[in-house]
C-alpha positions as CSV (number, residue, x, y, z in Angstrom):
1,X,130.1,181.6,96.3
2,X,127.0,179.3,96.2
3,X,128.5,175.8,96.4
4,X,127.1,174.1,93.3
5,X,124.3,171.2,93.9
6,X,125.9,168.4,91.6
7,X,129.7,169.1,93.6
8,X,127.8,168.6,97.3
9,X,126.1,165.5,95.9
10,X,129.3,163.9,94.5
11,X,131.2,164.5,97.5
12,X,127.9,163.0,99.9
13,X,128.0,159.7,97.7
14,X,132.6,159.7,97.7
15,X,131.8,160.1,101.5
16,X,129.6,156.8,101.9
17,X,133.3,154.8,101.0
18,X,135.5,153.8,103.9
19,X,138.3,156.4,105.3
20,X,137.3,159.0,102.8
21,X,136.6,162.0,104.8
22,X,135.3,165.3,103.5
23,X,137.8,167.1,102.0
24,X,138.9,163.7,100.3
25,X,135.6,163.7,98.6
26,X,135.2,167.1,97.9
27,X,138.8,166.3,95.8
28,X,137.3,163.3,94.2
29,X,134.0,164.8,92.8
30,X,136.1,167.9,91.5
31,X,138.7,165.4,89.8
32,X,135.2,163.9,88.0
33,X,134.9,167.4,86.2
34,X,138.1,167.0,84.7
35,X,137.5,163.7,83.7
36,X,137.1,163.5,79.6
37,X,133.5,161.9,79.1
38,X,135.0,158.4,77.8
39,X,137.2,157.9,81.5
40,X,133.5,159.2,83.0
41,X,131.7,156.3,81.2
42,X,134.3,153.6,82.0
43,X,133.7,154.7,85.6
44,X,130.0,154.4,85.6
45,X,130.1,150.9,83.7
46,X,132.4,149.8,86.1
47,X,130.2,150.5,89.1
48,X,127.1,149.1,87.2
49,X,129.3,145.9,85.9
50,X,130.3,145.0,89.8
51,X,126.7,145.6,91.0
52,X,125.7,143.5,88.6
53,X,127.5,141.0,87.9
54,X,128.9,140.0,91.6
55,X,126.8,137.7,94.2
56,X,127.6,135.6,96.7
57,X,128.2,131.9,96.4
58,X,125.8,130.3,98.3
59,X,128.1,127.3,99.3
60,X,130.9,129.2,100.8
61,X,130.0,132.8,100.9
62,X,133.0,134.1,98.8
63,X,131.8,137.2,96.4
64,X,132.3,135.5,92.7
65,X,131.3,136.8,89.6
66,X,130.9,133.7,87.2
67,X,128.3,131.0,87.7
68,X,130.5,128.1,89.2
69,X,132.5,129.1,92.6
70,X,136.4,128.5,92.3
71,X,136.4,128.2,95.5
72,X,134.5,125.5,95.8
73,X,135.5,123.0,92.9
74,X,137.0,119.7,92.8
75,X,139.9,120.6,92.2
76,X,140.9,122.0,95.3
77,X,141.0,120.2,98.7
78,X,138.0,119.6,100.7
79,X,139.8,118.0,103.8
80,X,141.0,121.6,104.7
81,X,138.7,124.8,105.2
82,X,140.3,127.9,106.2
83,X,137.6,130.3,108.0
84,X,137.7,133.9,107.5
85,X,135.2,136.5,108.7
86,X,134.9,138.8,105.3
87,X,134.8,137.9,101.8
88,X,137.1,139.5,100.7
89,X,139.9,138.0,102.9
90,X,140.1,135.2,100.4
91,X,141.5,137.1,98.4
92,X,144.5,137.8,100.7
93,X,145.0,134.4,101.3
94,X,144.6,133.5,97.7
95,X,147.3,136.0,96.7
96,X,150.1,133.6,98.6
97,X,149.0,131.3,95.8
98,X,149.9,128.6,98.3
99,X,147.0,127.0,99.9
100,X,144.8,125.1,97.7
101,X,141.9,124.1,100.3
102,X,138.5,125.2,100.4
103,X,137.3,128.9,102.5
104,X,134.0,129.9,104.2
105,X,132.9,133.1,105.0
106,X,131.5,133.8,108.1
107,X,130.1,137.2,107.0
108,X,131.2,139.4,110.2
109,X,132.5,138.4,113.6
110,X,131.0,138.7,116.7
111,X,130.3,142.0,118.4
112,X,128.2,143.7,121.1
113,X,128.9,147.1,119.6
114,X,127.2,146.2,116.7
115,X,124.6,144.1,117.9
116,X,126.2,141.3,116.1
117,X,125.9,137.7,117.9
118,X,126.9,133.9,116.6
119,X,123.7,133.2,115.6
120,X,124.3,136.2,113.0
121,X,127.0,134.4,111.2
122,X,126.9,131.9,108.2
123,X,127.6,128.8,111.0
124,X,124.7,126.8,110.0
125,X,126.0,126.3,106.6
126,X,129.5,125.8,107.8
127,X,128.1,122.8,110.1
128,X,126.4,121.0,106.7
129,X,129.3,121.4,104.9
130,X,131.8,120.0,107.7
131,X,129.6,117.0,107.3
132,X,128.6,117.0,103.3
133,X,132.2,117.5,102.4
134,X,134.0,115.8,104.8
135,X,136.3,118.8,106.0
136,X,138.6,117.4,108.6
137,X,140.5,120.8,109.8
138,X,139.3,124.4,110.3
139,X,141.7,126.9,110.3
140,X,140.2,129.6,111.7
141,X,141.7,133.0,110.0
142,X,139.1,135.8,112.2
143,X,141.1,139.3,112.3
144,X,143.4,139.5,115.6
145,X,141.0,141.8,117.5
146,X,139.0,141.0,120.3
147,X,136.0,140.1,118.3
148,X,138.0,137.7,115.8
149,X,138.9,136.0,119.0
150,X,135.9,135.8,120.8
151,X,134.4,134.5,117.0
152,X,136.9,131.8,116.9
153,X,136.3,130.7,120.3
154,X,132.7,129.9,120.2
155,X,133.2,128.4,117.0
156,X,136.5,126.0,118.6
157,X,133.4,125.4,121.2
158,X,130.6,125.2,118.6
159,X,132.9,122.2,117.2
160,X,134.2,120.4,120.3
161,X,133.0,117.2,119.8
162,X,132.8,117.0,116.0
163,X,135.6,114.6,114.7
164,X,137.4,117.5,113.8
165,X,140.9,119.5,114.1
166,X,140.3,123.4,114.9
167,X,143.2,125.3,114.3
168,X,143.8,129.3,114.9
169,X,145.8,131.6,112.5
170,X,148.8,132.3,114.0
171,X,149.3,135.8,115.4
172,X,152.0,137.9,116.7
173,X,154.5,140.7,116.0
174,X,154.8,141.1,112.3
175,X,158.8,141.0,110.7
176,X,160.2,144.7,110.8
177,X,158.2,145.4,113.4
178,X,159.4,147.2,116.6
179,X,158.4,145.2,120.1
180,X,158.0,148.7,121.9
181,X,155.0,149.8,119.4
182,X,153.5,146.5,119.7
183,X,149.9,146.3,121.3
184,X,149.3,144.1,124.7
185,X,147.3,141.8,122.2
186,X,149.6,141.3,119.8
187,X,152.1,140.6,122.6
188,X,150.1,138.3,124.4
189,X,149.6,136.5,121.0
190,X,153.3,136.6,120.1
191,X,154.3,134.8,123.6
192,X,151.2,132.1,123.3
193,X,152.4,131.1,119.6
194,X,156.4,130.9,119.6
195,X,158.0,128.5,118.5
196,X,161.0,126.9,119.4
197,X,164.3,127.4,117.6
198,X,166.6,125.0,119.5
C-alpha cells in the first residue's frame, strides 16, 4: 500500500518533539484522523496561541505570556536569585510554591559537545542585575550533570569577588531511591552535601 503523503508529513513534524520516536508519531498523526474537526481546531489554535503569545522576558529570561514578568515584580524578593539553566525550570521550582525570590535563566549550560561556552549564556545580564537590584545570594539550580557543574563553577568564579553569597542546589540520592542504582555522581554529590543528624 502507498503510504499516504499527509500521514508521512504528520508523523515528520510529531517526530521534531523530544523522545517521540517513529512509531510514536506514526500513532499520533493517525489519532489526528480520528479527531472530530472542533478537537482538530482547538489543537491548531493552541499551537498558534503559544507561538504567539509567549516571549521571553528580557529581565530575567523566563518565557511569560502577559506584558509585565511575575517573576520579576516587587512583590517578590530581590535579595535572593535562584539560577537555573532552562526556562522552564521555573516552573518546577515555582510549583513548591515556597520560594518567593526572583530567577534568571541562563539559557543552556556549558558544553563542548554542543559548541556551547560561558560567553553563550545570559551572564552579562545577570552581572547588571546583581548590581541594579541589589541580589545578595545566588543559588545556583544548573541540572546535576557534568555540564550543570562545570556552568556553576565558572559562574561561583565569574563572581568571586562580588559582595556576594553563591550557593549550589543541593544534590544527592533522591528519597526511595536505592544506593546500588545510584550513579558515581550522584554519589559523590550525596557524600559532599550530608548533613549531620547528631
Amino acid at each position: 500500500m502507498k503510504e499516504l503523503l499527509s500521514i508521512v508529513n504528520l508523523t515528520e513534524a510529531f517526530k521534531s518533539f523530544p523522545s517521540i520516536g517513529e512509531k510514536t508519531a506514526e500513532r499520533m498523526a493517525y489519532a489526528i484522523l480520528d479527531m472530530d474537526d472542533r478537537k482538530v481546531d482547538f489543537l491548531i489554535n493552541a499551537i498558534e496561541e503559544a507561538k504567539e503569545k509567549i516571549h521571553v522576558c528580557p529581565n530575567c529570561g523566563a518565557l511569560i505570556d502577559t506584558s509585565e514578568c511575575p517573576y520579576c515584580g516587587k512583590e517578590r524578593s530581590h535579595d535572593i536569585c535562584i539560577v537555573v539553566s532552562y526556562p522552564k525550570d521555573i516552573l518546577t521550582f515555582e510549583r513548591t510554591e515556597s520560594f518567593k525570590g526572583i530567577y534568571h535563566c541562563l539559557n543552556g549550560e556549558i558544553s563542548s559537545s554542543k559548541g556551547k561556552t560561558i560567553k553563550d549564556l545570559n551572564i552579562d545580564q545577570l552581572t547588571y542585575r546583581i548590581k541594579k537590584e541589589n541580589i545578595k545570594e545566588l543559588i545556583i539550580a544548573t541540572n546535576p550533570t557534568i555540564e550543570g557543574e562545570t556552568t556553576a563553577l565558572y559562574i561561583a568564579k565569574i563572581y568571586e569577588d562580588y559582595p556576594i553569597k553563591v550557593s549550589r542546589l543541593a544534590h544527592g540520592i533522591p528519597m526511595g531511591a536505592n544506593i546500588e542504582y545510584s550513579d558515581n555522581l550522584t554519589l559523590l554529590k550525596a557524600l559532599e552535601n550530608r548533613t549531620d543528624i547528631k
